[in-house]
C-alpha positions as CSV (number, residue, x, y, z in Angstrom):
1,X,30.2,167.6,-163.6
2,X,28.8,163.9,-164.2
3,X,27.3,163.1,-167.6
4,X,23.7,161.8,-167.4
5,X,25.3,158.4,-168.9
6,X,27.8,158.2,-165.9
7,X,24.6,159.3,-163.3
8,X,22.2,156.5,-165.5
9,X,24.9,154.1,-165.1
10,X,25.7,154.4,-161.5
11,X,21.7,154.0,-160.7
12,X,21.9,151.0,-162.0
13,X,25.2,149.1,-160.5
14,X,23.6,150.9,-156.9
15,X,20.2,148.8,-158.1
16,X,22.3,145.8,-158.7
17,X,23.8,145.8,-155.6
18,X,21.1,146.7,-153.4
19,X,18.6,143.7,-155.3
20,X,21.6,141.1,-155.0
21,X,22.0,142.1,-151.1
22,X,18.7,142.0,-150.9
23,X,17.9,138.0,-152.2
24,X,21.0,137.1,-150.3
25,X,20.0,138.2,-146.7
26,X,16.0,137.9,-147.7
27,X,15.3,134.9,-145.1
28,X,17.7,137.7,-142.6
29,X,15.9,140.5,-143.5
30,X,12.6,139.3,-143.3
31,X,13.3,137.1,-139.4
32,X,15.0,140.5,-138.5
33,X,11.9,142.9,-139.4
34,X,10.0,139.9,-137.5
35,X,11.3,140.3,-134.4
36,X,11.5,143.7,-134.3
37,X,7.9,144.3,-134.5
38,X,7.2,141.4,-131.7
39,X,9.9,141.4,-129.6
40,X,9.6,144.3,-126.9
41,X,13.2,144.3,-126.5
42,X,14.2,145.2,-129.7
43,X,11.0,147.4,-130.9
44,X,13.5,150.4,-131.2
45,X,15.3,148.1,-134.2
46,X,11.9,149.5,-136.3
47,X,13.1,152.9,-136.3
48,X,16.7,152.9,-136.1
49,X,17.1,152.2,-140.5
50,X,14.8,155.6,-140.5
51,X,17.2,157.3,-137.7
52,X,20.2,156.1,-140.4
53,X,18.9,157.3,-143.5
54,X,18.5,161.1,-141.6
55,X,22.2,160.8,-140.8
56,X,23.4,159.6,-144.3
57,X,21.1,162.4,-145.8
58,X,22.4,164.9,-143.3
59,X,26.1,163.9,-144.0
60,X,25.8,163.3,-147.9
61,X,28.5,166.2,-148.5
62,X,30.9,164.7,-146.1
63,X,30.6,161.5,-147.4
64,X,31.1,162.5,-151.1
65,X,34.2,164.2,-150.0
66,X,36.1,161.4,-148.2
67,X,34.8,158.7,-150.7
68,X,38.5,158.2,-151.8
69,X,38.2,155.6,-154.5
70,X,37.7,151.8,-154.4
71,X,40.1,149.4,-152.4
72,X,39.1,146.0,-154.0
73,X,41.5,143.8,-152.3
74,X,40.0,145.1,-148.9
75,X,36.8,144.6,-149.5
76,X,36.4,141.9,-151.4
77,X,38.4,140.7,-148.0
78,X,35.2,142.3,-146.0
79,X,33.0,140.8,-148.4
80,X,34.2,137.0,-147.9
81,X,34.5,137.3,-144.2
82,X,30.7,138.5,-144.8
83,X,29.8,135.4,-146.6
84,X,31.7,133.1,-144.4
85,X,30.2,134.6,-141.4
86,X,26.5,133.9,-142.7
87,X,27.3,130.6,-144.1
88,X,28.1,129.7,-140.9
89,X,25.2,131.3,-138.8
90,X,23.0,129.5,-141.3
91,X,24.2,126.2,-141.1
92,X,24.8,126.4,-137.3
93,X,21.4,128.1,-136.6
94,X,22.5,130.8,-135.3
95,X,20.9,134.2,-136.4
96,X,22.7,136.7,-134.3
97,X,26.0,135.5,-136.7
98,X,23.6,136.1,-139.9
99,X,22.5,139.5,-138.5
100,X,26.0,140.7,-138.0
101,X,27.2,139.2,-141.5
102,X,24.4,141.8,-142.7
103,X,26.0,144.9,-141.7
104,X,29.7,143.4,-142.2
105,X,28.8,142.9,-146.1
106,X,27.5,146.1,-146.0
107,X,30.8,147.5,-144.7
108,X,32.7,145.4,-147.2
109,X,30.6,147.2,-150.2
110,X,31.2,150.5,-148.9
111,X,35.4,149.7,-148.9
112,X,35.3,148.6,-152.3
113,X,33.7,150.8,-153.4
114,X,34.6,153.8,-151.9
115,X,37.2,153.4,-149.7
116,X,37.8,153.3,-146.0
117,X,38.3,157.1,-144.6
118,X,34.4,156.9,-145.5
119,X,34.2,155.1,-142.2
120,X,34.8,158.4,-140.2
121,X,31.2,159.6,-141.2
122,X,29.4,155.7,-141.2
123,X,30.9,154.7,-137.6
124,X,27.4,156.1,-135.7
125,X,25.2,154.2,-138.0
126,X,26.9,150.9,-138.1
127,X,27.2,151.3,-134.2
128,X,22.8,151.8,-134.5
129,X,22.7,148.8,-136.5
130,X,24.4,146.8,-134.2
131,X,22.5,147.9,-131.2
132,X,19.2,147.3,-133.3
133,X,20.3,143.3,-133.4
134,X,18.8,140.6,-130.9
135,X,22.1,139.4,-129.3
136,X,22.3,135.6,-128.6
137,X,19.7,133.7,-126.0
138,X,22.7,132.5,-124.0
139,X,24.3,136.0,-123.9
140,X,21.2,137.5,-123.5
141,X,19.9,135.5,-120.5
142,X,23.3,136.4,-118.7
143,X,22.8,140.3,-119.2
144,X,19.2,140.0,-117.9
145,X,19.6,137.9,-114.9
146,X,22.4,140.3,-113.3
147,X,19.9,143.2,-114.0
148,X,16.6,140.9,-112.7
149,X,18.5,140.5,-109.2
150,X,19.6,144.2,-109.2
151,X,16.8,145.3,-109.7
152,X,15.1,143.1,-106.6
153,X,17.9,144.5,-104.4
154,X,17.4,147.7,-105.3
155,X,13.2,147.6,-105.0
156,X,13.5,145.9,-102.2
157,X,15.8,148.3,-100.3
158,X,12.9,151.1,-101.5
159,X,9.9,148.8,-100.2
160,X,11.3,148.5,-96.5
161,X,11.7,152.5,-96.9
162,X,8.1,152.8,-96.4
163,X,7.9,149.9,-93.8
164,X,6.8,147.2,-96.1
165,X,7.4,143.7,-94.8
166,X,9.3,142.0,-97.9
167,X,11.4,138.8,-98.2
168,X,13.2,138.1,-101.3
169,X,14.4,135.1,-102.9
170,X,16.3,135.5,-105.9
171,X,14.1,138.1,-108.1
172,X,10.8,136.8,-106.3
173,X,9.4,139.4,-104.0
174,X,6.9,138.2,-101.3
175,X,4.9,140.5,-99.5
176,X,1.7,139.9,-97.1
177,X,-0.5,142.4,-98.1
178,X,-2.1,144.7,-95.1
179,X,-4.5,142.6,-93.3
180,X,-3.9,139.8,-95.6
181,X,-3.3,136.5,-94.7
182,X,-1.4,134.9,-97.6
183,X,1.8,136.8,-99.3
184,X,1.7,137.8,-102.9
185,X,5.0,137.5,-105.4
186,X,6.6,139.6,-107.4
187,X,8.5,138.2,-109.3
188,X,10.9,140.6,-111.5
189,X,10.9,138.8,-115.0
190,X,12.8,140.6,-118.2
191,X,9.5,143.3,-118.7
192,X,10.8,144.8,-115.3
193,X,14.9,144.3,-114.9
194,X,15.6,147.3,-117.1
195,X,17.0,144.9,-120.2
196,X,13.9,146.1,-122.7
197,X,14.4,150.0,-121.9
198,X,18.0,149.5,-121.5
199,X,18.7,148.2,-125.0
200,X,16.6,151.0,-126.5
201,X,18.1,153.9,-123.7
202,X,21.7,152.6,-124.9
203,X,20.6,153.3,-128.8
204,X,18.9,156.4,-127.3
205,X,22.0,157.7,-125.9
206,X,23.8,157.6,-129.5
207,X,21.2,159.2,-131.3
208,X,21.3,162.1,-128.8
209,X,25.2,162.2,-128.4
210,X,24.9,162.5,-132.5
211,X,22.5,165.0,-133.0
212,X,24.0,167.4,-130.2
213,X,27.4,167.0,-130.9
214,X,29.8,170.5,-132.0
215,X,29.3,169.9,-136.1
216,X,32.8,171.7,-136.8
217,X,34.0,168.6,-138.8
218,X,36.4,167.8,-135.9
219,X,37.4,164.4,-135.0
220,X,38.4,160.9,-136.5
221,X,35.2,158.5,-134.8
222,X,32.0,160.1,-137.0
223,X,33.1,163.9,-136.8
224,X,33.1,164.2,-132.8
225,X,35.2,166.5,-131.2
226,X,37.2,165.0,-128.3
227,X,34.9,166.0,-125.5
228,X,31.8,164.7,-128.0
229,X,33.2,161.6,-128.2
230,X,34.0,161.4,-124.5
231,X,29.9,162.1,-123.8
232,X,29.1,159.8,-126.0
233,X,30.6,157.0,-124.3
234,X,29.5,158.3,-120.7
235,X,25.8,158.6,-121.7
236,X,25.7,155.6,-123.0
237,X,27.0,154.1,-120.2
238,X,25.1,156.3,-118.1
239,X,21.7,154.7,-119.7
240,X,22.6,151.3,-118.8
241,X,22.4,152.5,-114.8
242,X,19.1,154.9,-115.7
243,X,17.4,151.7,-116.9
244,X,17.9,149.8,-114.2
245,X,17.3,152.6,-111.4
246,X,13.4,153.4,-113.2
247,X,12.9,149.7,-113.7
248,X,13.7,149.0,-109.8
249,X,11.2,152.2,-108.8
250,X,8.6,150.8,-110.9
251,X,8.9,147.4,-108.8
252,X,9.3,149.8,-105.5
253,X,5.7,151.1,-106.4
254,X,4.6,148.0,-107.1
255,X,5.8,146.4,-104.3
256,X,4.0,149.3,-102.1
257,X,0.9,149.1,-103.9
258,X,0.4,145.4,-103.5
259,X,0.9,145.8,-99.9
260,X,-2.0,148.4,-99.7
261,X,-4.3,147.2,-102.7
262,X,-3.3,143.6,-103.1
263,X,-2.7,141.5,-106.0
264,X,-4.7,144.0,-108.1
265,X,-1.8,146.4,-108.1
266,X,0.3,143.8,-110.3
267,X,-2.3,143.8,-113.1
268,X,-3.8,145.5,-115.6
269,X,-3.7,149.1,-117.3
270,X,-2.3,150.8,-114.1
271,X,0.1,148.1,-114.3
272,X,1.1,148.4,-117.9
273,X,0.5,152.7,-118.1
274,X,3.5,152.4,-115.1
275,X,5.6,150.6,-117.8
276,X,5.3,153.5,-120.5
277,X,6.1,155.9,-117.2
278,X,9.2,154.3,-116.7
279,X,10.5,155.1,-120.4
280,X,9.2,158.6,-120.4
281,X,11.2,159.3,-117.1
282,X,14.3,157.3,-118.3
283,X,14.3,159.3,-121.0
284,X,13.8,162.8,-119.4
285,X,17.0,161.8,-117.0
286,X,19.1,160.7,-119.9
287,X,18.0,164.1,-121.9
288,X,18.9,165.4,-118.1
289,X,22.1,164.1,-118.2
290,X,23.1,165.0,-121.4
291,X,22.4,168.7,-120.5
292,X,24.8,168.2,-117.7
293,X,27.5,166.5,-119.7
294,X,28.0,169.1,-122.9
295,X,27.7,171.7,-120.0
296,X,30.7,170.2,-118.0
297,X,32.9,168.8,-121.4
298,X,32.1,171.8,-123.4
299,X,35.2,173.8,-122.4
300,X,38.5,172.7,-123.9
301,X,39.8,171.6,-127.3
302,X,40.1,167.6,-126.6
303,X,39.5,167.1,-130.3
304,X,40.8,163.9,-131.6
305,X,43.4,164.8,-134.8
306,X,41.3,165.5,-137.6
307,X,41.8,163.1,-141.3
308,X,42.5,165.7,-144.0
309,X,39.8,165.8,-146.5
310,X,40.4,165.8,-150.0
311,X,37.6,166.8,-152.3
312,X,37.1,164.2,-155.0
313,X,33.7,165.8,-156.1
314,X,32.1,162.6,-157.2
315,X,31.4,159.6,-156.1
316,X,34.4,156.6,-157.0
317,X,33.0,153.6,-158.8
318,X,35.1,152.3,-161.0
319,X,35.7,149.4,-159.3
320,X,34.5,146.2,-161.6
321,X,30.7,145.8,-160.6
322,X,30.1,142.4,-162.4
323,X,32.7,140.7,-159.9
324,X,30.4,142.0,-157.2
325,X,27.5,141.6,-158.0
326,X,28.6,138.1,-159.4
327,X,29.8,137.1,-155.6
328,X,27.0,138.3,-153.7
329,X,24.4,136.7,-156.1
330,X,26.3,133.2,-156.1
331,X,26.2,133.2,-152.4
332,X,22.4,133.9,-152.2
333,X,21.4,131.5,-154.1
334,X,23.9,128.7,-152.0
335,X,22.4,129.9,-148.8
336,X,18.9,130.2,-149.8
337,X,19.1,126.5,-151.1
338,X,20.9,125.6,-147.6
339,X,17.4,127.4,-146.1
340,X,15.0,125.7,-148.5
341,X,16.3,122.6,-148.5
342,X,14.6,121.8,-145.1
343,X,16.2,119.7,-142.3
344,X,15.6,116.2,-141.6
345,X,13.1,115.4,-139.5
346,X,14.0,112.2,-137.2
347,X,11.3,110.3,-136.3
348,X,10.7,109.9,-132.8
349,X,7.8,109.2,-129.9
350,X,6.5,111.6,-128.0
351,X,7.5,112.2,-124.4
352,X,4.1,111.3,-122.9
353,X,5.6,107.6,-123.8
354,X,8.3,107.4,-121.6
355,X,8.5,105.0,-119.2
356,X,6.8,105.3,-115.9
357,X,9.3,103.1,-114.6
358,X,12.7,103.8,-115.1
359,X,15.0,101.3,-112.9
360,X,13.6,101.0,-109.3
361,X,12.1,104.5,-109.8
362,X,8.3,104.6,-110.0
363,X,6.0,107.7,-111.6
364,X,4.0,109.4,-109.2
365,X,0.5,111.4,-110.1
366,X,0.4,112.5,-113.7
367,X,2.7,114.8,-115.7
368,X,3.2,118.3,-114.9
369,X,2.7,121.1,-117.3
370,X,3.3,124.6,-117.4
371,X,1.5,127.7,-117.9
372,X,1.4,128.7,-121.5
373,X,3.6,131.6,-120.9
374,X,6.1,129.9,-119.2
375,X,5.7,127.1,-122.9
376,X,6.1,130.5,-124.9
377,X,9.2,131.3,-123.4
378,X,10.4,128.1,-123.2
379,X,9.3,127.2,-127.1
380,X,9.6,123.6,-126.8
381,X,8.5,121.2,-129.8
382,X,7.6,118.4,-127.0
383,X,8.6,118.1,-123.6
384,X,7.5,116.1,-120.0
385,X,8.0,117.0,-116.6
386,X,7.0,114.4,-113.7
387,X,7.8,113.0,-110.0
388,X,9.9,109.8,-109.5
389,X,9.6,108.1,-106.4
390,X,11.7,105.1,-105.0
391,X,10.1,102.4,-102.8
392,X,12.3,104.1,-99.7
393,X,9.9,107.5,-100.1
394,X,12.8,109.2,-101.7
395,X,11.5,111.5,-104.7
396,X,12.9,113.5,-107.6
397,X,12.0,115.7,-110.5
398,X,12.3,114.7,-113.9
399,X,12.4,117.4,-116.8
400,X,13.3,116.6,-120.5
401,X,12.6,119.6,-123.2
402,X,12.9,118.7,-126.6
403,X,13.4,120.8,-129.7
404,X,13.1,119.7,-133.3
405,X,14.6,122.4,-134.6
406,X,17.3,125.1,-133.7
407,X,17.5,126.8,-136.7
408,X,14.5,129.5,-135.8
409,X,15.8,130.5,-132.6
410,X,14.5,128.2,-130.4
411,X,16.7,126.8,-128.2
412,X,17.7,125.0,-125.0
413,X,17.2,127.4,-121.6
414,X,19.9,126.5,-119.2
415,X,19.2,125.9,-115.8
416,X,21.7,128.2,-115.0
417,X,19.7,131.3,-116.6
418,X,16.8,129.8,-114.9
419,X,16.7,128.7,-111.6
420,X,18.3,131.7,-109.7
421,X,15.7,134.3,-111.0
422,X,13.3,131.8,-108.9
423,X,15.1,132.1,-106.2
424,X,17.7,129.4,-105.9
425,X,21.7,129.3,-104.7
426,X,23.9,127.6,-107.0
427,X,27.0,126.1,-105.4
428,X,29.4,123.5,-105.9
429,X,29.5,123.1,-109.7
430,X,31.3,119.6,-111.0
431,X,31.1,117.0,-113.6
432,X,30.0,114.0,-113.4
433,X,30.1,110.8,-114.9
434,X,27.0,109.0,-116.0
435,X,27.2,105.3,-116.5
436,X,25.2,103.4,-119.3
437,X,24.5,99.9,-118.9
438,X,27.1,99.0,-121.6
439,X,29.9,100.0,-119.6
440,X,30.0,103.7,-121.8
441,X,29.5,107.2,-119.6
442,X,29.1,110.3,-120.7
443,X,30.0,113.4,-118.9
444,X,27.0,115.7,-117.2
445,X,26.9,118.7,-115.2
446,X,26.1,118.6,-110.7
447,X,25.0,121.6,-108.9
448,X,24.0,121.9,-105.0
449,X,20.7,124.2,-105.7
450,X,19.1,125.7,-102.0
451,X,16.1,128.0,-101.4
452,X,14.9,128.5,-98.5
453,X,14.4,125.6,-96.2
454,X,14.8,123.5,-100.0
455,X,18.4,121.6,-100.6
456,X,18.7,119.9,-103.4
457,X,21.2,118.1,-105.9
458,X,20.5,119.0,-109.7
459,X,22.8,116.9,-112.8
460,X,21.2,118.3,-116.3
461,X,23.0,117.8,-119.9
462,X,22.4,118.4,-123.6
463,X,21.6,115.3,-125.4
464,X,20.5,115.0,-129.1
465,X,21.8,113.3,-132.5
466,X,23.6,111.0,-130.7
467,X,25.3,113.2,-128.6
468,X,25.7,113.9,-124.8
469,X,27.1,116.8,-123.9
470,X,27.7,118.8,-120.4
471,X,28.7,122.4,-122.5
472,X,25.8,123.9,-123.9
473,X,28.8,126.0,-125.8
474,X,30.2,122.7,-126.8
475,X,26.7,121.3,-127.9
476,X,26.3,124.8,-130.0
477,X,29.7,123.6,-132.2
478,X,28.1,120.1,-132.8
479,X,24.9,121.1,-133.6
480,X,26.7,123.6,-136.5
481,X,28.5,120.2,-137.5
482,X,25.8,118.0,-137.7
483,X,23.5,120.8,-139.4
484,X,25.8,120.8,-142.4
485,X,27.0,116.9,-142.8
486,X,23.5,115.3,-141.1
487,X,21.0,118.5,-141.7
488,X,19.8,118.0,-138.1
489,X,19.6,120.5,-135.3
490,X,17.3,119.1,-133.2
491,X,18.0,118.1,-129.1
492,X,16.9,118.1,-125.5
493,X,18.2,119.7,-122.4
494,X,17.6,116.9,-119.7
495,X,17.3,117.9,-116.2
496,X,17.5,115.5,-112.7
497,X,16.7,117.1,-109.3
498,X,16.1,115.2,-105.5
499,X,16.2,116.9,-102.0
500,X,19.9,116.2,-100.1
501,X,18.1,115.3,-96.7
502,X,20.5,114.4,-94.3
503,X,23.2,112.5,-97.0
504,X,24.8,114.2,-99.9
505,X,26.1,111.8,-101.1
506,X,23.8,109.3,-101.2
507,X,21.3,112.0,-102.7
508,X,23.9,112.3,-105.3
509,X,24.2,108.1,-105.7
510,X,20.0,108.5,-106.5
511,X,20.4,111.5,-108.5
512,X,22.6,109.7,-110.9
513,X,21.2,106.4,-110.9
514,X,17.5,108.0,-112.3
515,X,19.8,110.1,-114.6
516,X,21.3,106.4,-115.6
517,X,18.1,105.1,-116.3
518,X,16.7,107.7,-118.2
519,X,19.2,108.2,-120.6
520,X,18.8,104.3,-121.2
521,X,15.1,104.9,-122.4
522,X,15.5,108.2,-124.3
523,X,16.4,107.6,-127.7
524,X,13.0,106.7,-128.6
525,X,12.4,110.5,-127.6
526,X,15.7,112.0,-128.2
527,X,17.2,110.5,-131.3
528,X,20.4,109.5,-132.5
């Protein structure tokens, strides 16, 4: 029976630790909570710390009974690798690494304190956690566009069903509505590839898996039995295909609606009422499948060899708290002065000043600018877009996108993530060499693009602080390096495109010599 001193006293080391946690992932915390409540794909991240507190209340006897004492080494060894793994999201600007460093400090705590075998209870709600964080832009836009052009295939297949004329190119959908003269495109951005509902069907799946599994204190992995565990891992995987299959209906109906109602049928709260459909249906066929599962896996003793507990009857702390508290506190204040600190802002001119001449290449017509959702997704702190021309007739796009600052989030999108959504064939990926007039080069990337009827050779890098780089995963590394020695993580992701015609290679000779020129007149823009 514990002493009211010994229950006063381990209030306040858990205080202690939970106030140091909190100053040292505040900036985390509060960025986290941020883009939960804005970004659509992560809105489930708002209720998933309620979700964990059930299951920690729920399992509080368990977890008193397998706390088996404190293992300092181990967790002070969790602990570091915490600390190291936020120092360096922070100074590389990268937030999914400070996200992650959040819940691995948390796991380090938990092992000091009170051992691993506590793990057994804690594995679903670390897994929540995890599946509650915004993973990386670059990794991101690679799950997305797979499930964007699935998605087409798949509502496209269900449009000619009902005898709809369709073409597609990419994830753009044209159709000529009935009696319509001009076609109408759908194009199937992130809202409608199944990535939003998928990330919160996959956290879905858990929760269910969880809450309906045998509770006979069976199993090593959060007390599931064998064939628990086993449909756990099949629903979840069996959410990632229900996401996409509702998102691609929901473009099927749209696609058949625009063809009978026109353009209408692609706005407004029809529109968006279809989007809520979609989750209530993907969530009736995931509740669906589950049925089916614990129907099919209930038979059998699969269970996975059970860890012997060993009542203890209270919990362990006598692990040093000071030390802790000490480490965590030290590290807080380092990386919040890291955070306050600021970065360097270069001085620079704007893009509107660059050249309208560049070589024998001539401006033609005025910039171009986009919508201001396509600048919302694209987050730019400055950036132009114009038509070159040579005295010949032969023309090219021009795009530079410049960032000040990484460190938020905002960051380069690669024409890789971008251009197939719209439609276009990438083929014939090299590097190339781009010649200054100085006798230096510096290495960029080439790409055959086609779309239709279009052909077209694209070379884009990464430039910024001096740098010029073809990897944008080579480009991340420097701008971590230059964040902590120069406090600078600002760049540009500069982009050269002009049609093939009848000569590759002379399309590529032009494409390289505007590239030339432009990189000779960016560092007033871009700088070093």
């Amino acid at each position: 029976m514990e002493s009211p001193q010994d229950k006063n006293r381990q209030l306040f080391q858990t205080v202690a630790i939970v106030a140091s946690v909190a100053f040292l992932y505040a900036t985390v915390l509060a960025k986290l909570g941020g883009d939960w409540w804005v970004d659509e794909n992560y809105s489930h991240g708002l209720l998933v710390p309620f979700v964990i507190a059930m299951i920690v209340w729920r399992e509080w006897d368990a977890l008193k009974r397998l706390a088996s004492g404190p293992s300092v080494w181990l967790g002070g060894a969790v602990i570091l690798a915490a600390l190291l793994l936020l120092g360096a999201g922070t100074l590389g600007a990268e937030l999914f690494t400070q996200r992650v460093s959040l819940a691995v400090m948390i796991a380090g705590i938990i092992v000091y304190l009170f051992g691993l075998r506590i793990f057994r209870v804690l594995a679903v709600p670390f897994a929540l956690f995890l599946l509650a964080i915004p993973i990386p832009q670059i990794l991101f836009n690679r799950i997305a566009f797979p499930l964007q052009i699935w998605a087409s295939q798949m509502a496209v297949w269900g449009i000619r069903l009902f005898e709809v004329p369709t073409l597609r190119k990419g994830n753009v959908i044209d159709i000529l509505p009935g009696g319509g003269t001009q076609t109408i495109s759908l194009e199937v951005v992130e809202a409608c590839s199944g990535i939003r509902s998928l990330m919160t069907l996959v956290t879905l799946a858990l929760i269910l898996a969880y809450f309906t599994r045998r509770d006979d204190g069976g199993g090593r992995v959060a007390n599931f039995t064998g064939p628990d565990f086993l449909r756990a891992i099949i629903l979840m995987i069996s959410a990632v295909f229900i996401a996409v299959i509702t998102n691609a209906a929901r473009v099927t109906a749209t696609g058949v609606s625009t063809y009978y109602y026109g353009k209408q049928a692609t706005e407004g709260s029809i529109h968006d009422a279809s989007g809520w459909m979609v989750y209530v249906v993907a969530l009736v066929m995931l509740i669906g499948t589950n049925y089916i599962l614990k129907t099919v896996l209930r038979g059998g003793r699969l269970d996975l060899d059970p860890v012997e507990q060993t009542p203890v009857g209270a919990w362990h702390t006598r692990a040093v708290i000071l030390p802790l508290v000490a480490v965590i506190v030290i590290g807080g204040v380092g990386v919040n002065w890291f955070v306050n600190r600021g970065e360097v802002i270069a001085p620079r001119e704007a893009m509107s000043g660059l050249p309208e001449q560049l070589g024998n290449w001539q401006q033609k017509n005025d910039e171009i600018r986009f919508s201001k959702q396509t600048e919302s997704v694209l987050r730019t702190t400055d950036y132009t877009m114009r038509e070159y021309v040579l005295p010949e007739g032969r023309s090219a796009n021009l795009y530079v996108g410049y960032y000040e600052s990484q460190r938020t989030g905002a960051t380069y999108h690669s024409p890789m993530n971008c251009l197939p959504g719209a439609g276009w064939v990438m083929r014939d990926p090299q590097y190339i060499e781009i010649p200054h007039s100085d006798g230096r080069t510096f290495t960029a990337n080439r790409y055959f693009i086609e779309n239709g009827s279009y052909n077209e050779v694209m070379i884009y890098w990464y430039q910024g602080r001096g740098r010029s780089e073809a990897n944008e995963y080579s480009d991340k590394i420097n701008t971590i390096w230059d964040s902590v020695t120069r406090r600078r993580s600002d760049g540009a992701m500069v982009r050269i495109m002009t049609s093939v015609g009848a000569d590759e290679n002379a399309a590529v000779a032009a494409a390289v010599d505007l590239a030339a020129r432009l990189a000779e007149k960016l560092d007033p823009h871009v700088p070093e």
